[in-house]
C-alpha positions in Angstrom: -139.0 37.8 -44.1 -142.3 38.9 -42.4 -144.0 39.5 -45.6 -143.4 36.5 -47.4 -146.1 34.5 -48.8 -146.6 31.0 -47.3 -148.2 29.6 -50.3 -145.4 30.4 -52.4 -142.5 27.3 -52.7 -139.4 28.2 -52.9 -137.1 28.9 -55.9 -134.5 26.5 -54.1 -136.6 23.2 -54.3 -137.1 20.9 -57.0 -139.3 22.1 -59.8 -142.4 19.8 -60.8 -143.0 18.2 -63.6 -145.5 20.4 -66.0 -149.1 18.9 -66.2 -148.9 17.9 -69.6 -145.7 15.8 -69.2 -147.0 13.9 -66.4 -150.2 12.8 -68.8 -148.1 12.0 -71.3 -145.4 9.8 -69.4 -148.5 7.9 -67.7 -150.3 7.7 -71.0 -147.3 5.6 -72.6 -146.7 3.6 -69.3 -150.1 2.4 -69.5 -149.9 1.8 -73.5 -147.1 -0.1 -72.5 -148.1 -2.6 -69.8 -151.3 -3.3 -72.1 -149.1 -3.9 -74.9 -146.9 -6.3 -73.0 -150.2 -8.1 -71.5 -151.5 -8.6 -74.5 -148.2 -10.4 -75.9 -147.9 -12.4 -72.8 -151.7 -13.7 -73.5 -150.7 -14.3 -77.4 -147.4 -15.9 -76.0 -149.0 -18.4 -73.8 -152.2 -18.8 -75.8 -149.7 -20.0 -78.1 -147.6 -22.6 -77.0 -146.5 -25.0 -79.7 -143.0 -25.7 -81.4 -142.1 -24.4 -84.3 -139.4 -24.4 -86.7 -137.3 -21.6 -87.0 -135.2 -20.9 -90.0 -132.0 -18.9 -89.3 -129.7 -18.0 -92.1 -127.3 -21.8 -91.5 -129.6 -24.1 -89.7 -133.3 -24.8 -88.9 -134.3 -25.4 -85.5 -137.8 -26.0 -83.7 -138.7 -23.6 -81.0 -141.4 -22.7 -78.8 -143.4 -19.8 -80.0 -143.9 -18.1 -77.2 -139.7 -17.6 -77.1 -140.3 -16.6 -80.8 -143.0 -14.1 -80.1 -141.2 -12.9 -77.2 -137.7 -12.6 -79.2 -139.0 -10.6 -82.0 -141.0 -8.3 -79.6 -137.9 -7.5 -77.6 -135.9 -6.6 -81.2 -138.9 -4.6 -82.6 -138.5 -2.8 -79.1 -134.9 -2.2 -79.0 -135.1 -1.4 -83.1 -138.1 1.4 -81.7 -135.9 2.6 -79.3 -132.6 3.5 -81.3 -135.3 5.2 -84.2 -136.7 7.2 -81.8 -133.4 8.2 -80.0 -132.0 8.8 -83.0 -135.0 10.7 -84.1 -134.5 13.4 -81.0 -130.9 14.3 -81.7 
């Protein structure tokens, strides 16, 4: 292969990523990361007990495992719209 071009990569390798993708997957990695500093400020900025009122008993808890146990459902409820959103 004399003439080939040795700029060129080859068909065989790995393709990359488009531009556009790459912006987009680092644009909601960073959205994340803030989010979840900001929640671990508001969780630790707030750390008093609180009562919580589940549907048999009432209980006090910390806020901070309050915040922290609603953001993780609001995430996994965002995740199964979204995924259901794509098929």
């Amino acid at each position: 292969m004399a003439g080939a071009d040795p700029s060129r990569t080859s068909s065989a390798g790995a393709t990359p990523k488009p531009p556009r993708r790459q912006r987009a997957i680092a644009s909601k990695t960073v959205a994340a990361v803030a989010i979840a500093a900001l929640l671990i400020a508001f969780g630790v900025a707030n750390d008093d007990r609180v009562a919580v009122d589940y549907l048999v008993v009432s209980r006090e808890s910390p806020l901070i495992l309050v915040i922290g146990v609603s953001a993780l459902l609001g995430a996994l409820a965002g995740a199964l719209i979204a995924r259901r959103r794509k098929r």
